[in-house]
N, C-alpha and C positions, 0 to 999 in steps of 0.2 A: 366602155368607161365604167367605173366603179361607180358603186351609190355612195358608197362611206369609203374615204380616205382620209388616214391619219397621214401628215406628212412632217419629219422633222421635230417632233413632238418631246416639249421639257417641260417638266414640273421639279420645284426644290420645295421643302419646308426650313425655312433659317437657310442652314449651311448645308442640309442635308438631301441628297437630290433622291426623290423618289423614281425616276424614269428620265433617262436622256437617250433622245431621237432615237424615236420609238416611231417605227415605220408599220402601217399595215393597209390594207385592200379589204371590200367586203361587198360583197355584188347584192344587186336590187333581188329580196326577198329570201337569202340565205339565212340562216340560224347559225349563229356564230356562239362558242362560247372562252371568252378567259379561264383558263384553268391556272390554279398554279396555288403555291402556299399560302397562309396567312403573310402580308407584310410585303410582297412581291411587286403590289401596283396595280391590281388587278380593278380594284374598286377605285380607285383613284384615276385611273385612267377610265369608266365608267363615266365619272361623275365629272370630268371634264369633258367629255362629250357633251352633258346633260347640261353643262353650264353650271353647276352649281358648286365648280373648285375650279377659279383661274388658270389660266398655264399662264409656263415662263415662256415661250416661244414654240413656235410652228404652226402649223396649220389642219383643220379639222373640217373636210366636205363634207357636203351630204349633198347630194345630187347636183353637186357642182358649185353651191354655194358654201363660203366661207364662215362657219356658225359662229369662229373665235368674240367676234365683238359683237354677235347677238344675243339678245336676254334668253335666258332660258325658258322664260312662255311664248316667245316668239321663234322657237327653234322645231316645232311641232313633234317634238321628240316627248314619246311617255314613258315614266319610271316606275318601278314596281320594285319599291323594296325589301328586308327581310322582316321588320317591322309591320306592319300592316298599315300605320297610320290613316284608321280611319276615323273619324268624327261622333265618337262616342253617344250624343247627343241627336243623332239624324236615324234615319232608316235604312236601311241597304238601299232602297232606291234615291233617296236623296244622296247618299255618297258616292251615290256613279253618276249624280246628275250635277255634283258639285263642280266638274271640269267644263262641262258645258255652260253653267251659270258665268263662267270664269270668258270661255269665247261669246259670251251673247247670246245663246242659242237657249229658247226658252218656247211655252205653248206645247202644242200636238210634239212639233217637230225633236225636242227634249224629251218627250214622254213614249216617240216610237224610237227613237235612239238607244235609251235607256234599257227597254223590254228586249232588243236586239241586242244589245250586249249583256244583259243577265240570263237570256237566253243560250248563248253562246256557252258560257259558263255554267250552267244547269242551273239558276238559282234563281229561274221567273219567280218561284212560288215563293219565295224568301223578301218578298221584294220590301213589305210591311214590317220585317224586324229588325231590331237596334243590333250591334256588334255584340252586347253581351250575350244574344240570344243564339250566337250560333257557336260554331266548331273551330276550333284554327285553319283547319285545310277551306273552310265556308269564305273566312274571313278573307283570307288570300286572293281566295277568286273573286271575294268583291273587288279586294282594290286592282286583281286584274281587268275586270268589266270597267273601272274607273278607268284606269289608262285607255283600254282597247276604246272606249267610247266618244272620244277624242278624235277618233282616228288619227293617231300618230304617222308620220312618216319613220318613223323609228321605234320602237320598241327594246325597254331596255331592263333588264331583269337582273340587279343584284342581290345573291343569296336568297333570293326569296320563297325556300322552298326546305333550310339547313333549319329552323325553327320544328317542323313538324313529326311527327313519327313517321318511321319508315313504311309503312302500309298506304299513309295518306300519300307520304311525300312519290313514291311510282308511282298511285292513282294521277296525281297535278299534272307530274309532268310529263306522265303520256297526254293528259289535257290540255297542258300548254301547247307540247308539239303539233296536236291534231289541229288547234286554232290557228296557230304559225303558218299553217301548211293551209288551209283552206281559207287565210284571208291573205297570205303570201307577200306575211309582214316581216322585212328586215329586222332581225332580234339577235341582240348582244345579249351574251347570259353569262355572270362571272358563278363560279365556284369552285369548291378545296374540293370537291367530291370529284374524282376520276369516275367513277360511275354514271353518275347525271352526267359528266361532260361526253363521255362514249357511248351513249346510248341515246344522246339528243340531238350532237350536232350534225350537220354539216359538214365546216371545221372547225379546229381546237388553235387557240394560240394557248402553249404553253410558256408559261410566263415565271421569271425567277428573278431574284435583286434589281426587279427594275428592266428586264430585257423581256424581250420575246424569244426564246431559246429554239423554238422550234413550231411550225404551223402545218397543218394539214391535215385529212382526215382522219376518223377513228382509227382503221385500219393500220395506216401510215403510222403513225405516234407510237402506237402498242408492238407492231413488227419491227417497226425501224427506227429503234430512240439516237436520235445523234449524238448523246453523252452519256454520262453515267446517271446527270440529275435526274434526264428524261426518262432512262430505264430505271430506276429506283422509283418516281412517283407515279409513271403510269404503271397499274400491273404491280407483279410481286417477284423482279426478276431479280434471278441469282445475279449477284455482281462477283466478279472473280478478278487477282489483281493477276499478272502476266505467271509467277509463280505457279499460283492454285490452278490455273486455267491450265498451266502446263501438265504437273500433276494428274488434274484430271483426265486430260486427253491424251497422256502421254506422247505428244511431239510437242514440241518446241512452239512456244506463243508467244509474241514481241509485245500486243497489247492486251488490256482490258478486256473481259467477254461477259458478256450478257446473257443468261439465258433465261428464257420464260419456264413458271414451274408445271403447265401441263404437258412440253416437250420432251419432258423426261418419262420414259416409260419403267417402271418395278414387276420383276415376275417370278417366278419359281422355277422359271428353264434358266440355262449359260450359268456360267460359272457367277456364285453365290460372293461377287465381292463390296457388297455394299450393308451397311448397315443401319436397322430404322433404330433412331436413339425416344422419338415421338411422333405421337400423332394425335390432329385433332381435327372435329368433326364442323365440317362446315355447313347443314343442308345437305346439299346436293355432290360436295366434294370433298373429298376426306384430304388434309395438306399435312404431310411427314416431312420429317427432320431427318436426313438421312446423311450418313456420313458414308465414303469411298476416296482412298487415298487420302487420307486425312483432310479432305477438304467436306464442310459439310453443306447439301443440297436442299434447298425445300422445293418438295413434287408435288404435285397437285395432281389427284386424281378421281374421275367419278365414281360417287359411292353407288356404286350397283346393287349393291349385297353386301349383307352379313356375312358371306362365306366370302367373299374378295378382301374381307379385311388382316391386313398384315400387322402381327402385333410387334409392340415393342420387345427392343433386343434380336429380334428375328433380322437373320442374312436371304438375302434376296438379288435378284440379278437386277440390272439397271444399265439402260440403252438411253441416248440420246439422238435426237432428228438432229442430222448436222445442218441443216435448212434453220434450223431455231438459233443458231451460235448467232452471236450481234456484236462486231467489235467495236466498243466504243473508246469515246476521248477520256 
């Protein structure tokens, strides 16, 4: 039996339906995350979990009970948003003891709680300063020590990691996932970032105007997208319409194809029928604009060297893994 099921699931605003029957499963102590655009539903369906946006119909488990007509402090479900909202005014420790002041829980018992979840978070020694006094990535992990402190049956994480620099924001979220995994708490995690979704979940519901388009894990999603949105937002895949796919492969193509840009190989042997129009530097992978048969390709490839690099204008050969082709709708 599932911990978390969504079943039959609507919300409208006015006239306008953000999400109709919106179906999904989520087993006891998985890391799940919503992926999908801005505007898609992703947070909205979040926050009706959390109780704090109505639905127009269906039903929302958690461990077998019905949370629709229960309050959201009585749902033992914690939120952790992109905002920090913490209590300007209080200390790091009083702001992760402010959930427990909320259940009753006060004395020793508040105070080894507390140290246990600042702990967890690295920020025992932090415990004595006010929000102004620390870091954004600091501030975060308080108010995650505030939720985790609770002990939620749920853990729920919107965007709350798209605020910081990208240095801090990998530090967190390996942080988050090692806490997820070693107190083996059920955690929905929405985000626009393909990156955090691939690199933390479990699985991914990829989510678009309102649906869930496709579910499963990293792996799944980025090899096998079931349409074109899905190959377009995860990854950097060529999309080719029945024409150019033909073109390129020269036989005959009925649909759509997808291909990912490190499956394409560029080299200096076989016949020289490709052309780099650009290129640019990524780190670790240099991505070219490459045209053959007037269809044009972006390749992705590791920058090993200085001498492996292919300048613009330069004709170069170009091989494709036919394992990589992805037909889509």
């Amino acid at each position: 039996m599932s911990f978390v099921s969504v079943q039959h699931l609507h919300k409208r605003y006015a006239n306008s339906p953000v999400f109709d029957d919106i179906n999904c499963e989520i087993a006891r102590g998985e890391f799940v995350t919503l992926l999908g655009p801005s505007g898609c539903g992703k947070s909205t369906l979040l926050r009706c979990i959390a109780g704090l946006t109505p639905v127009d119909g269906g039903r929302i488990l958690l461990d077998g009970q019905d949370l629709v007509p229960v309050s959201p402090q009585k749902r033992g479900i914690g939120m952790v948003f992109q905002s920090y909202a913490l209590f300007p005014n209080m200390t790091v420790e009083q702001n992760v003891a402010f959930g427990l002041r909320m259940q009753k829980v006060a004395g020793e018992a508040s105070r080894q709680r507390v140290r246990e979840a600042l702990e967890l978070v690295e920020l025992g020694a932090f415990a004595g300063r006010y929000p102004h006094q620390l870091s954004g990535g600091q501030c975060q992990r308080v108010a995650l020590a505030r939720s985790l402190v609770t002990r939620p049956r749920l853990l729920l994480l919107d965007e709350p990691l798209s605020a910081l620099d990208a240095r801090i924001r990998k530090h967190l979220r390996e942080q988050i996932r090692a806490i997820q995994r070693e107190l083996g708490l059920t955690t929905i995690f929405v985000t626009h970032d393909q990156e955090e979704a691939l690199t933390m979940s479990d699985r991914i519901f990829l989510m678009n105007q309102g649906r869930i388009v496709q579910s499963g894990d990293a792996e799944t999603l980025y090899t096998a997208p079931v349409d074109a949105f899905a190959a377009g937002f995860i990854g950097n895949y060529n999309l080719l319409d029945a024409d150019a796919a033909s073109r390129l492969l020269q036989r005959p193509v009925q649909s759509r194809l997808a291909i990912r840009p490190e499956a394409i190989s560029l080299g200096d042997g076989g016949a020289p029928d490709a052309l780099i129009r650009s290129h640019s530097l990524l780190g670790n992978v240099i991505r070219y604009r490459v045209l053959i048969r007037e269809v044009e390709l972006v390749v992705d490839v590791l920058n090993r060297s200085a001498a492996d690099l292919h300048e613009d204008g330069k004709r170069v050969s170009l091989s494709i893994d036919p394992a990589a082709l992805c037909e889509v709708a």
